[in-house]
C-alpha positions as CSV (number, residue, x, y, z in Angstrom):
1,X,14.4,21.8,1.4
2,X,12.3,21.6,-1.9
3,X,14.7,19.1,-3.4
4,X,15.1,16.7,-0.5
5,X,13.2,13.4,-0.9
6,X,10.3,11.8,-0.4
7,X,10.4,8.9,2.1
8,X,8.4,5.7,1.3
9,X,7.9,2.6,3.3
10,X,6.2,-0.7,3.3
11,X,6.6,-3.6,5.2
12,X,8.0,-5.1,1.7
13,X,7.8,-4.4,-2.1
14,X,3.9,-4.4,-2.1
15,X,4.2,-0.6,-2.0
16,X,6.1,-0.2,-4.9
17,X,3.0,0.0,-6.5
18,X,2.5,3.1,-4.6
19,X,5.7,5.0,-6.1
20,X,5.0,4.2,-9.5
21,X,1.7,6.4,-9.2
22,X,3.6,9.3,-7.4
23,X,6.5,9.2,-9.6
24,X,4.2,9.5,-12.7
25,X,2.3,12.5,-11.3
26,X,5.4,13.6,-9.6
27,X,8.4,13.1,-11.8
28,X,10.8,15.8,-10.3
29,X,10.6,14.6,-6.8
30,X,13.7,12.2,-5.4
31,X,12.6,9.5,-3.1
32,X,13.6,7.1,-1.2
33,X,12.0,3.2,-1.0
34,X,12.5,1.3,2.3
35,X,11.0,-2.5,1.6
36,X,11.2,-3.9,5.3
37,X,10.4,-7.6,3.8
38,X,12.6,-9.4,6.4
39,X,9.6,-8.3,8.7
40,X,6.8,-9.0,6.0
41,X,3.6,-9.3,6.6
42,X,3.0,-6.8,8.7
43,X,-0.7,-8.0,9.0
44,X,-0.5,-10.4,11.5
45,X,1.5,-9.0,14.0
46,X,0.1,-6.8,17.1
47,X,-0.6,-3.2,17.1
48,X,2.8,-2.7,19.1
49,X,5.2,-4.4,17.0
50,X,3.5,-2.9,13.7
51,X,4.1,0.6,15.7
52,X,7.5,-0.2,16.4
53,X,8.5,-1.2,13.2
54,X,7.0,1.8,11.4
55,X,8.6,3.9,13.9
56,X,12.3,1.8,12.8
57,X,11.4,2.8,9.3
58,X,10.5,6.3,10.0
59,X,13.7,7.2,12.0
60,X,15.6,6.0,9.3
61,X,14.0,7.9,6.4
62,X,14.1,11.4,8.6
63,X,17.9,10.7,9.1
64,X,18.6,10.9,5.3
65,X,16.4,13.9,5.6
66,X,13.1,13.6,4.3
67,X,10.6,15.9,3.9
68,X,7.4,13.9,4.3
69,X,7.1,9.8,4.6
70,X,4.3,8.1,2.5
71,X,3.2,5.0,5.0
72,X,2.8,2.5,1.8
73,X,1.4,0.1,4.0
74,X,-2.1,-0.3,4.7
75,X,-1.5,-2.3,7.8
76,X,0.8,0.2,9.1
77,X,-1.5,3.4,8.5
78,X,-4.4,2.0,10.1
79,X,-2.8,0.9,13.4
80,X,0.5,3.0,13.7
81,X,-0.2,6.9,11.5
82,X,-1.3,8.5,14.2
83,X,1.6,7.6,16.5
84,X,3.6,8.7,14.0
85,X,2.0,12.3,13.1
86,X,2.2,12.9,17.3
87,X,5.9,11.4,17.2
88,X,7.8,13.1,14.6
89,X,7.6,16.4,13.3
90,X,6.4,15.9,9.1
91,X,3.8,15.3,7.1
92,X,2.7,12.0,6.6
93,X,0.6,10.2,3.7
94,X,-1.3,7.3,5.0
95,X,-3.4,4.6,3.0
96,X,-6.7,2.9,3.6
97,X,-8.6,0.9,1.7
98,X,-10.6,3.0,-0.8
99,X,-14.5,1.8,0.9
100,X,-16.0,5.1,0.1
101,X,-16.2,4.9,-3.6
102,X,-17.0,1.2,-3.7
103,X,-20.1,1.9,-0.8
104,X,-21.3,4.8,-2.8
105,X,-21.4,3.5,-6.7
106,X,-22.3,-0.4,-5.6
107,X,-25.6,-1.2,-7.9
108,X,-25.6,-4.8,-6.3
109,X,-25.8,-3.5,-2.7
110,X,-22.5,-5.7,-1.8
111,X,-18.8,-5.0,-2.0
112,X,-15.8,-6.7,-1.0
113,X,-12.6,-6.0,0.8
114,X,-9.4,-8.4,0.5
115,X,-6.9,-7.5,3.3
116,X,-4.3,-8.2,6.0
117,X,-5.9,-9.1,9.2
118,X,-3.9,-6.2,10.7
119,X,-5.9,-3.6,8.7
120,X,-9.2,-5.3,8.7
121,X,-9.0,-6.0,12.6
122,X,-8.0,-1.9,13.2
123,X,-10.5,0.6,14.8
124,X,-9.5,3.2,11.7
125,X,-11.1,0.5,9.3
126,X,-14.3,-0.3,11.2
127,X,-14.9,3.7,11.6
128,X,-14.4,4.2,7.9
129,X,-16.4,0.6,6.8
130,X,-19.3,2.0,9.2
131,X,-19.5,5.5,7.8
132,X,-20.2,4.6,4.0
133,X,-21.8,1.0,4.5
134,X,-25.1,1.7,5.6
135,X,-27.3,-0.7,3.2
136,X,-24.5,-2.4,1.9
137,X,-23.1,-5.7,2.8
138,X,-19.6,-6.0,3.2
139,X,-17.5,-9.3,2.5
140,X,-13.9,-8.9,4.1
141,X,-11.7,-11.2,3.2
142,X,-8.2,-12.1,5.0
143,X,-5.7,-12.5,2.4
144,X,-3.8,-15.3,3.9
145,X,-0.8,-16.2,2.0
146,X,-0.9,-14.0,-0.4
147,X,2.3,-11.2,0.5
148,X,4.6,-13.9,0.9
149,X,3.8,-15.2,-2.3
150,X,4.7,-12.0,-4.3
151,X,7.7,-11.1,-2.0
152,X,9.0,-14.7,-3.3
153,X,7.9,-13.3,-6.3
154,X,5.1,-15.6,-7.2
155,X,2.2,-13.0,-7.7
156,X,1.1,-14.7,-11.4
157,X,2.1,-18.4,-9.9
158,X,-0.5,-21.5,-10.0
159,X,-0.1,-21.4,-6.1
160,X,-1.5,-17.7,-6.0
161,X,-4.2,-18.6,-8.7
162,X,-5.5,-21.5,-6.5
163,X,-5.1,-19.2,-3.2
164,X,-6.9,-16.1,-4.8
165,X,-9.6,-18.4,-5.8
166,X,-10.5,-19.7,-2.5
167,X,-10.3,-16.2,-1.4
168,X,-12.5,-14.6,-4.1
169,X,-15.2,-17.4,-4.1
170,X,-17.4,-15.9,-1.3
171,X,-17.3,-12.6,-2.8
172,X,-18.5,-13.9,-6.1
173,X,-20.8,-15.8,-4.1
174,X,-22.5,-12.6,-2.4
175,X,-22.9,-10.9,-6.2
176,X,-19.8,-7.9,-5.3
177,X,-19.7,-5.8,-8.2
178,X,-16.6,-4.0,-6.3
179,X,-13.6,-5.2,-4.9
180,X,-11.5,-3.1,-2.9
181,X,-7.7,-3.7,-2.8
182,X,-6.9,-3.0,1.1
183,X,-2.9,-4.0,0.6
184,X,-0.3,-2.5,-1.2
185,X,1.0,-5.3,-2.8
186,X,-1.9,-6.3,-4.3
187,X,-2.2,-4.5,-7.1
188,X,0.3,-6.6,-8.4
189,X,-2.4,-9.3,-8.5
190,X,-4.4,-7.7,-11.1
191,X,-3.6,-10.5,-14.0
192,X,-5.4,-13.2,-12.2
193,X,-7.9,-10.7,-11.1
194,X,-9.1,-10.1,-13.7
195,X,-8.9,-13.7,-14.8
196,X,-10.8,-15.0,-11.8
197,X,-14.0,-12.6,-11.2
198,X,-16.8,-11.4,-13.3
199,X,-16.5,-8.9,-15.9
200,X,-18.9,-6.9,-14.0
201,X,-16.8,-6.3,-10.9
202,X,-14.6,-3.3,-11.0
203,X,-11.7,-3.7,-9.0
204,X,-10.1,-0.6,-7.0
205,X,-6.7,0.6,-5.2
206,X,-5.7,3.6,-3.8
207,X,-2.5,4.1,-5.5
208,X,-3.8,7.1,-7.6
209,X,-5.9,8.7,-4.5
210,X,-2.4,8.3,-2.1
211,X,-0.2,10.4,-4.8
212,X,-2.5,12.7,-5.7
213,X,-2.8,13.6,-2.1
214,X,1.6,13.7,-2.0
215,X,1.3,16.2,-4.0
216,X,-1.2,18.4,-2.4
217,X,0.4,18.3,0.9
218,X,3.6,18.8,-0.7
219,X,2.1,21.8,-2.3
220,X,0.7,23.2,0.8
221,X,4.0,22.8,2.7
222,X,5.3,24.3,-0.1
223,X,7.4,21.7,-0.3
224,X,7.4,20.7,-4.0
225,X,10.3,20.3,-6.0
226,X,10.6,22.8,-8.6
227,X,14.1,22.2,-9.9
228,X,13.5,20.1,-13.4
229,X,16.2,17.4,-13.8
230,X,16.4,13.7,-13.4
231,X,15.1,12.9,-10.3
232,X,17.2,10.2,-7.5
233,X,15.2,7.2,-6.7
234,X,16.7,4.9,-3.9
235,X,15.5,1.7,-3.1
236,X,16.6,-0.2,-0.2
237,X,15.2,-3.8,1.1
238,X,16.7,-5.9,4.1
239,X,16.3,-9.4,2.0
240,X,17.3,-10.6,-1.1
241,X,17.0,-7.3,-3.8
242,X,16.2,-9.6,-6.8
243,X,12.4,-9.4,-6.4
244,X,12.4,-6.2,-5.5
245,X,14.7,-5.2,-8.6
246,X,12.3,-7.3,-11.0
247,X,8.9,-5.8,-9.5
248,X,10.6,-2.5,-10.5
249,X,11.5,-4.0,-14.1
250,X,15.3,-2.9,-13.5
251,X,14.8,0.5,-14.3
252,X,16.1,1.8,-10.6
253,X,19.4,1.0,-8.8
254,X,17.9,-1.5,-5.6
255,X,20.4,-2.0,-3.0
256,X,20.7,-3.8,-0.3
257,X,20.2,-2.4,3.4
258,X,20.5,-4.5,7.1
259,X,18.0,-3.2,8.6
């Protein structure tokens, strides 16, 4: 079972960004991608359609026979995980937007949170954002517009730039000196990040956190692959695979799936 792959899905290629951190600290392990961006954003859908799509995307991955799914969705963790782990009978790795270590190193007392409306509207969310924000104010941000911009591949575009200003502009305003990423595809925003807020702010995903935790679960399931040779890395989307295959820099075969 050791050498079957690991499952990963998003509701697009926002969680791309995820498999790049578990295939660095993971190298052996096959996977397989499932980009559901016919369906993206998941963010402003209701709590049963998110639920029914991660549970479409799930059913999927288990019948190629994976041996644990990575939800790379923040949207789809917070309102459909624990259907999932009562549903279907492997580990899952959810994501959530990494509040804890922005709450606890702050120095200016406020940190913001740029996400769907899906994960900031979630009860898992508001239990997490209440357990470490005690003293702290916390700017959420919807970030409207922003996933179909990179799934049309615009994520360094003058549109974005403009958009991720207007978003930004009340965090900067409150003096953040964090800002939590609480969507996969956002990472990819980093360029204009960094071009739009002050030096000072330090700007935090849980890409790292999410495979670091793959690969202790997949340890304790003993589950890790131990057989050294060149891994296989599928990726599948249910739209046009040129985005997708240029977020990826061409280095994987992308193919595409109706879904």
């Amino acid at each position: 079972m050791n050498t079957k792959a690991i499952g990963i899905f998003d509701s697009g290629i926002g969680g791309t960004s995820i498999f790049k951190e578990i295939h660095a600290l993971l190298p052996n392990e096959n996977s397989i991608y499932l980009a559901d961006s016919k369906h993206a954003p998941y963010g402003n859908k209701s709590k049963q359609e998110i639920i029914e799509l991660s549970k479409k995307n799930t059913e999927y991955l288990l019948s190629k026979n994976c041996k644990l799914i990575v939800v790379a969705c923040n949207t789809a963790t917070t309102n459909a995980i624990s259907y999932l782990r009562s549903t279907y009978d492997v580990p899952f790795i959810g994501i959530e937007p990494a509040i804890k270590p922005a709450a606890l190193n702050t120095k200016t007392k406020a940190i913001g949170i740029l996400a769907t409306k899906g994960t900031l509207s979630s009860d898992l969310f508001h239990k997490t954002t209440d357990l470490y924000s005690n003293g702290i104010k916390v700017i959420e941000q919807i970030g409207e517009g922003i996933v179909p911009l990179i799934e049309d591949g615009k994520a360094t575009s003058k549109e974005m730039k403009a958009l991720l200003d207007l978003h930004l502009q009340p965090m900067i305003d409150a003096n953040i000196d964090y800002l939590v990423l609480g969507c996969t595809h956002y990472p990819y925003l980093m360029p204009l990040l960094l071009e739009l807020l002050p030096k000072h702010v330090k700007i935090i995903d849980s890409g790292l956190a999410v495979a670091i935790q793959t690969k202790s679960i997949l340890d304790q399931y003993q589950l890790l692959n131990s057989i050294s040779k060149t891994p296989e890395n599928r990726f599948y989307t249910n739209t046009n695979t040129v985005v997708l295959n240029d977020i990826l820099d061409g280095n994987f075969k992308v193919e595409y799936l109706d879904f």
